[in-house]
NUDOVO-802847 format. One line per 4 residues: their letters; for each residue x, y, z of N, C-alpha, C. Coordinates in Angstrom, 1 decimal. Example, Ala and Ser with C-alpha at 12.3 -4.5 7.8 and 13.67 -1.06 7.14 Angstrom:
as) 13.2 -5.7 7.8 12.3 -4.5 7.8 13.2 -3.3 7.8 ~ 12.8 -2.2 7.1 13.7 -1.1 7.1 12.9 0.0 7.9
// end
This chain:
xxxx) -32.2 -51.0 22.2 -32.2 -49.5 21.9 -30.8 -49.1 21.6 ~ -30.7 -47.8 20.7 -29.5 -47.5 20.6 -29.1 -46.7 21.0 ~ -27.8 -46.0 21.6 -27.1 -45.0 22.1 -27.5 -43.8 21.2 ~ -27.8 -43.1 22.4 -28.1 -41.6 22.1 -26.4 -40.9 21.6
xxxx) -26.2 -40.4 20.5 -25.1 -39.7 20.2 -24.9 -38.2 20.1 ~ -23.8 -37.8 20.3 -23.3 -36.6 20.9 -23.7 -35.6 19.3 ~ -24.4 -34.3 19.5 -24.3 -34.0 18.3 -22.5 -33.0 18.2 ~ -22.0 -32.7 18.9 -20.8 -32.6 19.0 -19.4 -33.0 17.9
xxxx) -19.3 -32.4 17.3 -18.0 -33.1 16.5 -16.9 -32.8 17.0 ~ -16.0 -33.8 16.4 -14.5 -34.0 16.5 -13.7 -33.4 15.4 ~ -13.7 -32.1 15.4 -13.1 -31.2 14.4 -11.9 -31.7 13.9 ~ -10.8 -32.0 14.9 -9.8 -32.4 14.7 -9.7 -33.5 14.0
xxxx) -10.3 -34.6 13.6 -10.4 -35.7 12.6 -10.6 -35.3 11.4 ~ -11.6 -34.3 11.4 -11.9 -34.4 9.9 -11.3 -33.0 8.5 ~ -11.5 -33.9 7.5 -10.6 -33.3 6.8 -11.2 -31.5 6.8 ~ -10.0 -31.0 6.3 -9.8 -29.3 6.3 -10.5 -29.0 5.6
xxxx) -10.8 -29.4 4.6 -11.6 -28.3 3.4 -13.1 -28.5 4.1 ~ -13.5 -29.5 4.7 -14.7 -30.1 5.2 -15.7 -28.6 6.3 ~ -14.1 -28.4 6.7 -14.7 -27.1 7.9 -14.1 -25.4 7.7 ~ -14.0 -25.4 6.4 -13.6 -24.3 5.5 -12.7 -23.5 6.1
xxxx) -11.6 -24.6 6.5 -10.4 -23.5 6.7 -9.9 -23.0 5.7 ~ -9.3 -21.6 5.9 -8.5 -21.6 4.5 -7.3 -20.4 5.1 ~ -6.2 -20.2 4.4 -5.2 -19.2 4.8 -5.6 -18.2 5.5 ~ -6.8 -18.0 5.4 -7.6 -16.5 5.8 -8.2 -16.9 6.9
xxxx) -7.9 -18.5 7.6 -8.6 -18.5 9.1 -7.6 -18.6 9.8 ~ -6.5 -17.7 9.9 -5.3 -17.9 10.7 -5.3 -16.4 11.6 ~ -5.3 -16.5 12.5 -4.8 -15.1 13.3 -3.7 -15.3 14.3 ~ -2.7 -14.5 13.9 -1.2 -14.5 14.4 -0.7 -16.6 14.7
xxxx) -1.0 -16.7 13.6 -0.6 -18.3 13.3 -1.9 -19.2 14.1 ~ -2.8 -19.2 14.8 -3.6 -19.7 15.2 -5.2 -20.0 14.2 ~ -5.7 -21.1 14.5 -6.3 -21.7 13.8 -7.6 -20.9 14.1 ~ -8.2 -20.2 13.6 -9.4 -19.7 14.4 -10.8 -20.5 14.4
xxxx) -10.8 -21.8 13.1 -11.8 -22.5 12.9 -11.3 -23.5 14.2 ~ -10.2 -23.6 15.0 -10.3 -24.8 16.1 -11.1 -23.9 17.3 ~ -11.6 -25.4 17.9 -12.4 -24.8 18.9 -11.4 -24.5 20.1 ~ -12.4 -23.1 20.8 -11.3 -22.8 21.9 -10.9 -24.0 23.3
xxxx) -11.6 -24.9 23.3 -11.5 -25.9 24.4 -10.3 -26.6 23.6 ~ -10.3 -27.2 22.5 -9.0 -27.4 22.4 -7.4 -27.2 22.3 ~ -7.6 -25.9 22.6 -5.8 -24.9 22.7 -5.6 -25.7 24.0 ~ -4.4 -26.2 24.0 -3.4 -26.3 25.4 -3.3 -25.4 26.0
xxxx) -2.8 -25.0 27.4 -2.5 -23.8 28.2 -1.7 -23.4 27.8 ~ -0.6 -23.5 27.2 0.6 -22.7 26.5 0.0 -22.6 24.8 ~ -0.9 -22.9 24.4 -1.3 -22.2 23.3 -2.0 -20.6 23.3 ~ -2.9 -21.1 24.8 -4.0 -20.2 25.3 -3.1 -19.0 25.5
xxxx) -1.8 -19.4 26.9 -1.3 -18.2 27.5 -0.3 -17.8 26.0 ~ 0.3 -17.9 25.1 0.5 -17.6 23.7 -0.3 -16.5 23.2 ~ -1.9 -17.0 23.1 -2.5 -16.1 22.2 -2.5 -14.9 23.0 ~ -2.7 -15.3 24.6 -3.5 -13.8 25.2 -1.9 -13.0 25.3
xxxx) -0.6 -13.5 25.7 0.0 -12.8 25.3 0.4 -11.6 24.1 ~ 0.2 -12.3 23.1 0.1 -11.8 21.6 -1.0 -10.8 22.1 ~ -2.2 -11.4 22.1 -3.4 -9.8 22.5 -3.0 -8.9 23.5 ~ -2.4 -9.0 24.6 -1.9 -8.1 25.2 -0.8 -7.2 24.7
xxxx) -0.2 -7.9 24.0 0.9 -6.7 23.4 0.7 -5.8 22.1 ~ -0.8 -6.7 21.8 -1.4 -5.8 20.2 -2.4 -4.5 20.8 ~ -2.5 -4.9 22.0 -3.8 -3.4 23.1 -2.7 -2.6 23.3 ~ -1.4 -3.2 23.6 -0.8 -2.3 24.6 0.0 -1.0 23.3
xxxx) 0.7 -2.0 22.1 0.5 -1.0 21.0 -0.3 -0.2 20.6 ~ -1.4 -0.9 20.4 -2.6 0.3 20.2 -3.0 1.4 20.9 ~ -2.7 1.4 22.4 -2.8 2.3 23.5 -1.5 3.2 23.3 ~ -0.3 2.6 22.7 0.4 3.8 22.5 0.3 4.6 21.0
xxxx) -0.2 4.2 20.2 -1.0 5.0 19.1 -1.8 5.9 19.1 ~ -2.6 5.6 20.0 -3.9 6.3 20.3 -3.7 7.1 21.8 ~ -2.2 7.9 21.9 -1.9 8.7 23.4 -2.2 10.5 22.0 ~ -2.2 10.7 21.2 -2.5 12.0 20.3 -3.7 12.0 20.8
xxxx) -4.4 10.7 20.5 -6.3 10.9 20.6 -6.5 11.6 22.1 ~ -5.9 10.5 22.7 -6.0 11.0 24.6 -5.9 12.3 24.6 ~ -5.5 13.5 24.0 -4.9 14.9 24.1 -6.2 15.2 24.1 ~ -6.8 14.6 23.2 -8.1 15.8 22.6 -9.2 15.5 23.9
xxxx) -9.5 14.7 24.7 -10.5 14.1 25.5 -10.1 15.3 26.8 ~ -11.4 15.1 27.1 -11.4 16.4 28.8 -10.4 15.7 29.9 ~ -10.2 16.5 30.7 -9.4 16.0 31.4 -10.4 15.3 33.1 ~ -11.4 15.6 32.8 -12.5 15.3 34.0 -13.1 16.7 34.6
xxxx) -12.6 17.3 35.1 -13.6 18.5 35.4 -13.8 19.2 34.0 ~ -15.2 19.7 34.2 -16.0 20.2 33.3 -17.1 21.6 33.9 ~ -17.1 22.3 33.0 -18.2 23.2 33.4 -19.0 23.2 31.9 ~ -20.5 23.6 32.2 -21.6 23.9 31.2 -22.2 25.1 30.7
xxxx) -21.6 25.6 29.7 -22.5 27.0 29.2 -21.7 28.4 29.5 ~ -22.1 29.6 29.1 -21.5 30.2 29.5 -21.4 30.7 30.9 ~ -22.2 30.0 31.2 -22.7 30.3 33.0 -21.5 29.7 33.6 ~ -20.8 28.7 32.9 -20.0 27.9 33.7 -18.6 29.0 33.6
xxxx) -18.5 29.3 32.9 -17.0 30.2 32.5 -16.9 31.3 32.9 ~ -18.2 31.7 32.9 -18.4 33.2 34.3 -18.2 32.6 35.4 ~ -18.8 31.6 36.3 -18.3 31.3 37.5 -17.0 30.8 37.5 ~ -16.1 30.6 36.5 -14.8 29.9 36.9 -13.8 31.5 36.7
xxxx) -14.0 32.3 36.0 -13.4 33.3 35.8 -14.0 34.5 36.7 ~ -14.8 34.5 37.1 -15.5 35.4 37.8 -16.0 36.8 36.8 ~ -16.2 36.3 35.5 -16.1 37.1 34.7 -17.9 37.7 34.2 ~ -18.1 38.6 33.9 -19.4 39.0 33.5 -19.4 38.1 31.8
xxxx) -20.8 38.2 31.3 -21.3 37.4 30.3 -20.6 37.6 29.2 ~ -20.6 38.7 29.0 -19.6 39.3 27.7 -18.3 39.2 27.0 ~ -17.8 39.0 28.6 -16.0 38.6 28.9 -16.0 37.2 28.6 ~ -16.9 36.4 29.2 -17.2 34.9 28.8 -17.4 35.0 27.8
xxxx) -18.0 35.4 26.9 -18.8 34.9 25.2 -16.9 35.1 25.1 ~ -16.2 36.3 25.3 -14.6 36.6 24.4 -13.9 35.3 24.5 ~ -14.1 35.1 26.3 -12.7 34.0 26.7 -13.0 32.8 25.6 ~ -14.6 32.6 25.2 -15.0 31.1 24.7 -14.4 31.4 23.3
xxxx) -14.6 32.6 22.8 -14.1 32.3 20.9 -12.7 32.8 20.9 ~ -12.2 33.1 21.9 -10.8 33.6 21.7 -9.6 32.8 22.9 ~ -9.7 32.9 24.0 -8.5 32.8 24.8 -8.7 31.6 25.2 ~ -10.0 30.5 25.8 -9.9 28.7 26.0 -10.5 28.4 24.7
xxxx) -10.3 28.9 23.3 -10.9 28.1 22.6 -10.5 26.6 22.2 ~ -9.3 25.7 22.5 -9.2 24.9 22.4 -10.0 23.9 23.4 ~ -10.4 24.9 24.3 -10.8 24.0 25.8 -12.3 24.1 25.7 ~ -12.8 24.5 24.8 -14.3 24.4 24.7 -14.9 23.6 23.4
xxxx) -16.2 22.9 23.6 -16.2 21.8 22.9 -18.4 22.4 22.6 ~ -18.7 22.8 21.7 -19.7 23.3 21.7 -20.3 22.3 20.5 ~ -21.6 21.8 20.6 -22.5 21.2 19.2 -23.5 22.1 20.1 ~ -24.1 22.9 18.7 -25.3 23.6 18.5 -25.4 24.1 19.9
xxxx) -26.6 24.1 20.8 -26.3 25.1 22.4 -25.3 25.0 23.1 ~ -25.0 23.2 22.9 -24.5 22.7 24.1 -22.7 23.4 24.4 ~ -22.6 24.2 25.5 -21.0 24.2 25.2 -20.7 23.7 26.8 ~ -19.8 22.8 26.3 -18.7 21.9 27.3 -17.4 22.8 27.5
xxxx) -16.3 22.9 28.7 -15.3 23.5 28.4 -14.7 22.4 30.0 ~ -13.6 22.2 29.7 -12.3 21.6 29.9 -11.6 22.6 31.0 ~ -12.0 22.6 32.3 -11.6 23.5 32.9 -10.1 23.7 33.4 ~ -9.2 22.8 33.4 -7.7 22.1 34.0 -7.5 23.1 32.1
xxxx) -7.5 22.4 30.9 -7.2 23.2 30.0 -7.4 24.7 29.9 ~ -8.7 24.9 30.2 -9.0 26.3 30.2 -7.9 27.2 31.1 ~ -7.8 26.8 32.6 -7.0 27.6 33.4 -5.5 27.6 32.3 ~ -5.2 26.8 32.1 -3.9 26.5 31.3 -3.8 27.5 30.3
xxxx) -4.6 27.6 29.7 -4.7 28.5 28.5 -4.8 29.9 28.8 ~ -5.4 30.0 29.7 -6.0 31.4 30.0 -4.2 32.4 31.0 ~ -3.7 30.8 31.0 -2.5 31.9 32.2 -1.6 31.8 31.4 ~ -1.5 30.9 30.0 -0.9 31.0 29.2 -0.6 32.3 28.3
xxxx) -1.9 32.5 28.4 -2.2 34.1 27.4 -2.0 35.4 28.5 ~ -1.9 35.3 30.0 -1.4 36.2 30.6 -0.3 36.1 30.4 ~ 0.9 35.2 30.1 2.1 34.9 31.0 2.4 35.5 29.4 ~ 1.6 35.6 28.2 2.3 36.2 27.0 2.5 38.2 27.3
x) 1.3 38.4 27.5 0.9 39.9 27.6 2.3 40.7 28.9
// end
């Protein structure tokens, strides 16, 4: 009988065009058609370096975006802006299109408001008057 064989290949033998590398399978100089069992540990800790410092760029790119996102407390509706201001309904509809408008985030019914912003804004517009 004959030996059962590995269906497994040995990439690294066979020729390049065979396993369609081409210029365009390289990321930050690494082979992306090699399989990952074959990187050395100093290839490995290499790449994840490299990726750690392409997130950590990216996270500083993307600190503008962070501005726009709530800051964790939240209130819902205008029910919510009368209880934070102690304000009647009216005074809420004003504060939402005029004095936290940046701090309110409304699609169609739904309105969200950013309450850490809102206070901000709101003592903002006193500290003007």
């Amino acid at each position: 009988m004959g030996r059962a064989r590995c269906a497994r290949r040995d990439l690294s033998s066979e020729d390049p065009a065979s396993i369609h590398q081409n210029p365009t399978n390289t990321m930050n100089g690494f082979d992306t058609a090699k399989p990952l069992y074959t990187l050395t540990v100093g290839e490995f800790f290499q790449m994840m370096e490299e990726f750690v410092q392409r997130a950590a760029d990216g996270a500083k790119d993307n600190i503008s975006a962070e501005a726009d996102k709530p800051t964790g407390r939240l209130v819902y509706g205008l029910a919510g802006i009368e209880e934070l201001f102690h304000v009647s309904h009216k005074t809420a509809q004003y504060y939402k299109d005029h004095v936290i408008q940046e701090a309110v985030r409304q699609n169609g019914r739904k309105i969200v408001t950013d309450v850490d912003l809102a206070l901000k804004l709101f003592n903002e517009r006193r500290a003007d008057k």
